[in-house]
C-alpha positions in Angstrom: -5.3 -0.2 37.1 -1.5 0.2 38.0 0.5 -3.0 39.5 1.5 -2.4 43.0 4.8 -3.1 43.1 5.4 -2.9 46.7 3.2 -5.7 47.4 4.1 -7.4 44.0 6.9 -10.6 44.4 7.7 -11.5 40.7 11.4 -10.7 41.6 11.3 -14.7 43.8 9.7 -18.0 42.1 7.0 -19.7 43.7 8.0 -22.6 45.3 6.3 -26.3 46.2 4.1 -26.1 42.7 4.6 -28.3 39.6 3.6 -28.5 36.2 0.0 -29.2 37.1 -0.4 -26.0 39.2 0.7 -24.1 36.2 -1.9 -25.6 33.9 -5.1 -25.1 36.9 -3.6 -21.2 37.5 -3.8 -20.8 33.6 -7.2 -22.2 33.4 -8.4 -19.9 36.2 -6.8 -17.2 34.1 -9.3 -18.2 31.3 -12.0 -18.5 33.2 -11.7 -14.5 34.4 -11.1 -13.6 31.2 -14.6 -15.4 30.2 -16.0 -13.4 33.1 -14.8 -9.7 31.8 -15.6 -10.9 28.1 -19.5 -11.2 29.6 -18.7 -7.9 30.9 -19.2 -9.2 34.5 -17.2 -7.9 37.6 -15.1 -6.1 35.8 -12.6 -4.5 38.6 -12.7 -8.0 40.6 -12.0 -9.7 37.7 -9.4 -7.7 36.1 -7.2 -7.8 39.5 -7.9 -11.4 39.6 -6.3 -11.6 36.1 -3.1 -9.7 37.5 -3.0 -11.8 40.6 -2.5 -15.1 39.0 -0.7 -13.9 35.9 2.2 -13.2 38.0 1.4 -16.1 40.1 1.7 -18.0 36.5 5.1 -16.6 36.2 6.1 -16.8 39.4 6.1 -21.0 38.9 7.3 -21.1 35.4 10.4 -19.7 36.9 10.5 -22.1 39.2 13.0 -24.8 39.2 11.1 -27.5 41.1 7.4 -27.0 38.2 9.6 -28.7 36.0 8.2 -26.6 33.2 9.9 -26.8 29.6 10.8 -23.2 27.5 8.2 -24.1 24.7 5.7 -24.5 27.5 6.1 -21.9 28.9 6.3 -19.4 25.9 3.2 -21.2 24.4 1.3 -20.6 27.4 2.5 -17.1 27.9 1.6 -16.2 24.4 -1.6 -17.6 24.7 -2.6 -15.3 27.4 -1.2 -12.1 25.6 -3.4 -12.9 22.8 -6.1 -13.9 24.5 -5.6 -10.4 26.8 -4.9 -7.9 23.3 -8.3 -9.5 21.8 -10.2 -8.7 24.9 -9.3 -5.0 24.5 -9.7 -5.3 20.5 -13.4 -7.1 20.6 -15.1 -6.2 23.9 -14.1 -2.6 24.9 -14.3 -0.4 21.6 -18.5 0.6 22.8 -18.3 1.4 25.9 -15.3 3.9 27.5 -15.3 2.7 30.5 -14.8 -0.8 29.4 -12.3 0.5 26.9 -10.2 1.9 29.8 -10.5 -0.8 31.7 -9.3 -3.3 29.2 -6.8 -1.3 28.6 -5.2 -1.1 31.8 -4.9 -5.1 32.1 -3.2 -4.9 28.7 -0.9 -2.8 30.2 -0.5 -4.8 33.6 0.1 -8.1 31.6 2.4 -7.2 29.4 4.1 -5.4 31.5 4.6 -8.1 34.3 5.4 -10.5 31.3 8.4 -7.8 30.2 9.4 -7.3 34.0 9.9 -11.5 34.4 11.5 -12.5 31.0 14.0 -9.1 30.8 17.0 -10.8 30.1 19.5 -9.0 32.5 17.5 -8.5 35.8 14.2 -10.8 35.0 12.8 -13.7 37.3 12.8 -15.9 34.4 15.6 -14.0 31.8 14.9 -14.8 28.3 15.8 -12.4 25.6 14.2 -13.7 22.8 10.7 -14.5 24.1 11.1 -10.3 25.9 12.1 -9.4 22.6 9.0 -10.8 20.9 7.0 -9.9 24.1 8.1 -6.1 23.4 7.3 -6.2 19.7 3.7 -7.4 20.4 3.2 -4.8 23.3 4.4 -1.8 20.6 1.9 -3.4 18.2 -1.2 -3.1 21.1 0.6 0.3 22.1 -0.3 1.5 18.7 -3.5 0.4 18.0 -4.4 1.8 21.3 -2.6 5.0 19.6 -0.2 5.3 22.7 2.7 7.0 21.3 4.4 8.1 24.2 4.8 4.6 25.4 4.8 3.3 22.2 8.5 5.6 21.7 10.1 4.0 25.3 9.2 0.4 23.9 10.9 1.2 20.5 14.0 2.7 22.7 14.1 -0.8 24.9 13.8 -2.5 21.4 16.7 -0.8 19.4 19.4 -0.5 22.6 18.8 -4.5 23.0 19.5 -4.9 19.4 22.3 -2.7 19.7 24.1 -4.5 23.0 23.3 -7.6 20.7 25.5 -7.0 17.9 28.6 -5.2 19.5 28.3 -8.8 21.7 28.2 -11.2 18.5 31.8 -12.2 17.0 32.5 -11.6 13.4 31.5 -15.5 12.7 28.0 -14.9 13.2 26.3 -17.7 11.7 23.3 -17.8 9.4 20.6 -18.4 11.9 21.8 -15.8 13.8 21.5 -13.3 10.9 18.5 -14.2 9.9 17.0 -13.8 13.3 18.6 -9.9 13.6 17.4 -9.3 10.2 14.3 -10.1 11.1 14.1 -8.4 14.7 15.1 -5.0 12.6 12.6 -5.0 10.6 9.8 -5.7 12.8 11.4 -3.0 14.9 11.5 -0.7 11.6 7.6 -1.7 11.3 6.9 -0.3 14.6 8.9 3.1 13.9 7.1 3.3 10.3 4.0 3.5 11.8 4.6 5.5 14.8 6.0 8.2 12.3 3.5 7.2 9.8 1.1 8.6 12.4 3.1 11.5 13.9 3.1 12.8 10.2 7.0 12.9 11.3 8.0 12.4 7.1 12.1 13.0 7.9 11.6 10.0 10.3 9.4 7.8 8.5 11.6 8.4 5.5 14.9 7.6 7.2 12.6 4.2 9.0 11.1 3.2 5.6 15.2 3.0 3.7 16.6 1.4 6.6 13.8 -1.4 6.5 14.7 -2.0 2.7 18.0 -2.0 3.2 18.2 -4.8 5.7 19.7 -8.3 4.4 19.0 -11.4 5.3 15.8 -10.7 7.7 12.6 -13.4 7.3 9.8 -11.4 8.1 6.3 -12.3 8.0 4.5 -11.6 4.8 2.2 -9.1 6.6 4.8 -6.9 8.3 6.9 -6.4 5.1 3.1 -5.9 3.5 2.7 -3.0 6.4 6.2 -1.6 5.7 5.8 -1.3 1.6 1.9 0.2 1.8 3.1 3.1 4.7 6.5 3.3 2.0 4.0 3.6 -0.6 1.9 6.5 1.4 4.9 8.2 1.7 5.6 8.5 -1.9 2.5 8.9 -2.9 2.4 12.6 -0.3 5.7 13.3 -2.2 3.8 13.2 -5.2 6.7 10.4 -6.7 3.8 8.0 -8.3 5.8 5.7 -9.8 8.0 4.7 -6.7 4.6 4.5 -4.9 2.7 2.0 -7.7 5.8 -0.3 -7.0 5.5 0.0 -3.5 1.8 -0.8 -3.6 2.5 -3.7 -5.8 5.0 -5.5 -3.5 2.6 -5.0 -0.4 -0.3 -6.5 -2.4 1.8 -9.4 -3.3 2.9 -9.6 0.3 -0.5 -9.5 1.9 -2.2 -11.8 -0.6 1.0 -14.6 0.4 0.1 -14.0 3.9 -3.8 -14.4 3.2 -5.0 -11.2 4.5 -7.6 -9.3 3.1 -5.9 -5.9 3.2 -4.5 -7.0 -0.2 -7.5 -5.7 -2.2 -7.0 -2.1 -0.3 -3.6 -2.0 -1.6 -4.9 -3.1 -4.8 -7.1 -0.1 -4.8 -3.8 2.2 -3.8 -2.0 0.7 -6.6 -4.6 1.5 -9.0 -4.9 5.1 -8.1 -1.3 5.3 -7.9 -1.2 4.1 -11.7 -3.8 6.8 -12.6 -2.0 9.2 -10.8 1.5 8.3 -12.6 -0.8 8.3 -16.2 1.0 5.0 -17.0 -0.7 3.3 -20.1 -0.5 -0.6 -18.2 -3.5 -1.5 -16.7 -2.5 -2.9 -13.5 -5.3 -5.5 -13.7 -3.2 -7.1 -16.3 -0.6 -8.4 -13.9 -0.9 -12.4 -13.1 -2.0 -11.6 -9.4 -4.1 -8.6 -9.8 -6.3 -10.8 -12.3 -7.3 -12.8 -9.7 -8.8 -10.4 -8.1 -10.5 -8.2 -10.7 -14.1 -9.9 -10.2 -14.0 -9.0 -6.6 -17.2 -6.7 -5.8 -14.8 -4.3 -4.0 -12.5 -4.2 -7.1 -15.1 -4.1 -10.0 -15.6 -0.5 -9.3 -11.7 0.1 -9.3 -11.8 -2.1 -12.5 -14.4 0.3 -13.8 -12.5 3.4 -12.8 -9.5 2.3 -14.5 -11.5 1.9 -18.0 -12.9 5.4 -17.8 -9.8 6.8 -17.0 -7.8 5.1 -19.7 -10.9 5.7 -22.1 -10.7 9.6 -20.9 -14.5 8.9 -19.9 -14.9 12.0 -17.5 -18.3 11.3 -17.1 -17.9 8.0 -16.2 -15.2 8.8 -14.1 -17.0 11.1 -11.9 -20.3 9.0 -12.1 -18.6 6.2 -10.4 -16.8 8.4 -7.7 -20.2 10.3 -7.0 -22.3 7.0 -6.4 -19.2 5.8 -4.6 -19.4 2.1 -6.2 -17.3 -0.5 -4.7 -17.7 1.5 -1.4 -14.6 3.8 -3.0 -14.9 6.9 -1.2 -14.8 5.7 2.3 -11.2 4.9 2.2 -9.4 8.3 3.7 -7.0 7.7 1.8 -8.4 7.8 -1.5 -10.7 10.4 -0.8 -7.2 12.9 -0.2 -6.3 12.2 -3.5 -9.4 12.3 -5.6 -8.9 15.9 -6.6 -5.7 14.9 -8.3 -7.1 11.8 -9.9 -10.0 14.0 -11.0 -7.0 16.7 -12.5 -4.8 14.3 -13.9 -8.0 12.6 -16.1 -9.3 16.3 -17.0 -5.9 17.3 -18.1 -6.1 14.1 -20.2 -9.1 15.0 -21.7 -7.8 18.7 -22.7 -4.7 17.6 -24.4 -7.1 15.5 -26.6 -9.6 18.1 -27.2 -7.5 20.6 -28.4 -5.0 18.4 -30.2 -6.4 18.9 -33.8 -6.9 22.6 -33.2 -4.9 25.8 -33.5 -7.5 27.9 -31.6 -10.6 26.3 -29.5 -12.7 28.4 -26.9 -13.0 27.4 -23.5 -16.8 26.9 -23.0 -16.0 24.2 -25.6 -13.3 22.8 -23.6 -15.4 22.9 -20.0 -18.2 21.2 -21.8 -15.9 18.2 -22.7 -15.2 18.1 -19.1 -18.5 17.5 -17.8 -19.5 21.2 -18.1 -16.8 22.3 -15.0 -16.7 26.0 -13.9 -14.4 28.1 -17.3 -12.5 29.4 -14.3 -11.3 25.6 -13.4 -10.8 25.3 -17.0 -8.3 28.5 -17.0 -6.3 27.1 -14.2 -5.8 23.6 -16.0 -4.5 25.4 -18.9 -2.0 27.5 -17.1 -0.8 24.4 -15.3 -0.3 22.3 -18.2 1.4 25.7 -20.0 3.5 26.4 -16.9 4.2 22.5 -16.8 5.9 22.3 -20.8 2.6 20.4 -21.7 1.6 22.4 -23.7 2.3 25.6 -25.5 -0.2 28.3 -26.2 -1.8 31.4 -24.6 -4.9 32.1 -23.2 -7.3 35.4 -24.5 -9.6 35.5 -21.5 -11.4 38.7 -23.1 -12.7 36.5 -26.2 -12.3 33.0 -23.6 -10.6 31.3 -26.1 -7.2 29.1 -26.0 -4.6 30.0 -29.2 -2.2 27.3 -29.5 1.5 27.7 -30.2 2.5 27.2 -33.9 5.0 24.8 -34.2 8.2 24.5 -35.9 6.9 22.9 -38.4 4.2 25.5 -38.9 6.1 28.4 -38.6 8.3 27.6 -41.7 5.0 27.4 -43.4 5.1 27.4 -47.1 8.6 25.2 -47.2 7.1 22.2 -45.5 3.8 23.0 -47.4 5.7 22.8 -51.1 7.3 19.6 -49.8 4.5 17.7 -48.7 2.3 18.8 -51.6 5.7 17.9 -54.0 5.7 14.6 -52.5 2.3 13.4 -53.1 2.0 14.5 -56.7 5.6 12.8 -57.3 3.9 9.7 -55.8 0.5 10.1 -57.7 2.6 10.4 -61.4 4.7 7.2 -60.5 1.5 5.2 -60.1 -0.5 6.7 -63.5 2.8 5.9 -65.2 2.9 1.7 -63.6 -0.3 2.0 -64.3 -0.3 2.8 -68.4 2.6 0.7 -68.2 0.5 -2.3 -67.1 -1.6 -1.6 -69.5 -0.1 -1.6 -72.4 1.7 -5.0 -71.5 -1.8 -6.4 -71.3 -2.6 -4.9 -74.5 0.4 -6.6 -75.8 -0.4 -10.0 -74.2 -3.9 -10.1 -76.1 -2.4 -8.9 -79.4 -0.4 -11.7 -79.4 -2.7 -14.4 -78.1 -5.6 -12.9 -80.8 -2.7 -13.4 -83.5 -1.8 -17.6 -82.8 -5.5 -18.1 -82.6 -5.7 -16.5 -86.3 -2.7 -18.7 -87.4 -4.0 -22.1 -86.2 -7.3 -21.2 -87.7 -5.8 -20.8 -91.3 -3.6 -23.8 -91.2 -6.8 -25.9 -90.3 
């Protein structure tokens, strides 16, 4: 459903209507919003919707309604919410309805833009069209609509623009705060729109500019949103550590604001710690304790024991049965092959630690009796990667460490170890006769006053 502008009049207030008109046409909003929520008349109530929205607008711009700003963006906001929950709840099983729902979202919000634009609106008010225009880039996403999703963050970042060659160099705190703030919502909406275009040069450049802002007051869940897409990004560039940090600050974020994406993140943050093979659990933090009880988290809690335990079998028990409902995040399931490598490759520097020479068949069979060839290409990693020295006799299929400089001196070290313990093994038979003979002494003597007593009694 498209807005006819030819027959549309939001560019002229509606005159002759008061404050009580506005509150009877937003209840008759409600009511046909009710009505397509029962799924009832959809068409007839969907351009009813339009028709009185702009009616709606039409009097709030209206001199002689009397209505205040804060009513007026209360009531506005109302109706966007009430509009992007409508296509969120009702239209997601059925297409039609989906479509439907959709196009209203459109309609409203774009009505809503066309009367609050601040230079050629019915009712110009930048602030409440700048907000408007963040939450219409929000619904544009989740309704994956990039192409109009790019035009709003266009709109977005040329306002912002005119706004700060306009400002004087005395710009005062509130005012700072409130850019800050508008850029990094803004940078939210171009982190995910890149985030989903798989655009990394974009998302990159997004991501730095976010954290570089100053003085900005976000909510807790958009710098959440920023820090876990960050953390995506780093973990696709394979930089783990930058990614666990990343994944930390978006848990904190999202458990501030409440939301219950903080035990995903928890989960990313995990796996990124695996992936980095730190040694600090990252259940040991104050605010990941909290948390490590959850059902969804036991499994991770689990995973994280096994891992640091170099349980392979464990490990891959727990991602086979998919405990704690692990597997169904995308996510991790694109990086369980290299959790599943970097916990093998664990287990192979431990196995053949003590060993100069160790067959492979012996080494698969410590790893949950995997394929020798998987085995081979471990090896060769870990021997390209400076791991671990050594060469690999595929005719016999055995692994023949590296002697090390220590060992290839040989006899030298040998004579000087063996020198060294015999050295210490003399000095303690010598404190040792020593000791005793100074408790031979000590009863000499004693024995010899006993006798002298005796013979003066």
């Amino acid at each position: 459903m498209e807005v006819d502008e030819s027959k549309s009049d939001l560019h002229t207030p509606l005159k002759h209507h008061g404050s009580w008109s506005y509150k009877a046409i937003k209840q008759l909003i409600k009511l046909h919003l009710r009505q397509l929520s029962d799924n009832n008349d959809l068409e007839t109530n969907s351009a009813a919707v339009t028709r009185n929205y702009e009616r709606m607008l039409r009097v709030a711009s209206s001199n002689e309604a009397g209505i205040s700003p804060n009513a007026v963006e209360k009531g506005v906001n109302g109706m966007l919410e009430r509009v992007s929950s409508l296509v969120n709840n009702y239209y997601s099983s059925d297409p039609a309805y989906e479509s439907m729902g959709r196009a209203l979202a459109r309609d409203v919000y774009d009505l809503t833009l066309k009367a609050f634009h601040p230079n050629n609106g019915i009712c110009p008010n930048e602030r409440l069209w700048s907000k408007t225009n963040l939450k219409y880039g929000q619904l544009l996403y989740e309704m994956n609509e990039t192409a109009k999703l790019q035009a709003v963050i266009k709109d977005l970042l040329a306002s912002t623009s005119s706004q700060s060659s306009g400002e004087s160099d005395a710009m005062s705190f509130d005012t700072n705060a409130q850019s800050g703030t508008n850029a990094m919502e803004i940078a939210a909406l171009q982190i995910q729109l890149y985030s989903r275009l798989k655009d990394t040069k974009k998302l990159r450049e997004a991501y730095h500019s976010a954290m570089a802002v100053r003085g900005g007051i976000p909510h807790p869940r958009t710098l959440a949103m920023i820090q876990e897409l960050g953390g995506k990004m780093h973990m696709d560039s394979r930089n783990f550590d930058e990614a666990s940090q990343a994944f930390f600050q978006a848990f904190k974020s999202y458990d501030e604001a409440g939301d219950r994406a903080r035990l995903r993140c928890l989960k990313y943050l995990v796996m990124a710690s695996m992936l980095h093979a730190s040694s600090i659990n990252p259940f040991d933090s104050h605010e990941a304790r909290a948390h490590r009880d959850d059902p969804e988290i036991v499994a991770m809690t689990n995973l994280v024991q096994a891992f640091h335990n170099d349980d392979v079998k464990k490990f891959e028990r727990i991602l086979q049965k998919n405990e704690g409902r692990i597997m169904d995040d995308e996510f991790v399931r694109d990086h369980v092959a290299d959790l599943l490598r970097t916990i093998r490759t664990q287990v192979i520097l431990r196995s053949i630690g003590p060993y100069t020479r160790i067959r492979l068949a012996r080494i698969a069979k410590d790893l949950n009796d995997i394929p020798v060839e998987d085995v081979e290409s471990l090896l060769v990693s870990l021997i390209l990667n400076g791991k671990l020295k050594g060469q690999i006799d595929q005719v016999n299929g055995i692994f023949v460490k590296a002697a090390s400089q220590g060992d290839s001196e040989g006899t030298p070290n040998t004579a000087k170890t063996t020198d060294s313990i015999e050295s210490r093994t003399t000095a303690a038979i010598v404190q040792l006769t020593s000791a005793l003979e100074h408790l031979s002494g000590m009863t000499t003597k004693i024995a010899s006053k006993g006798t002298f007593i005796e013979a003066r009694q």
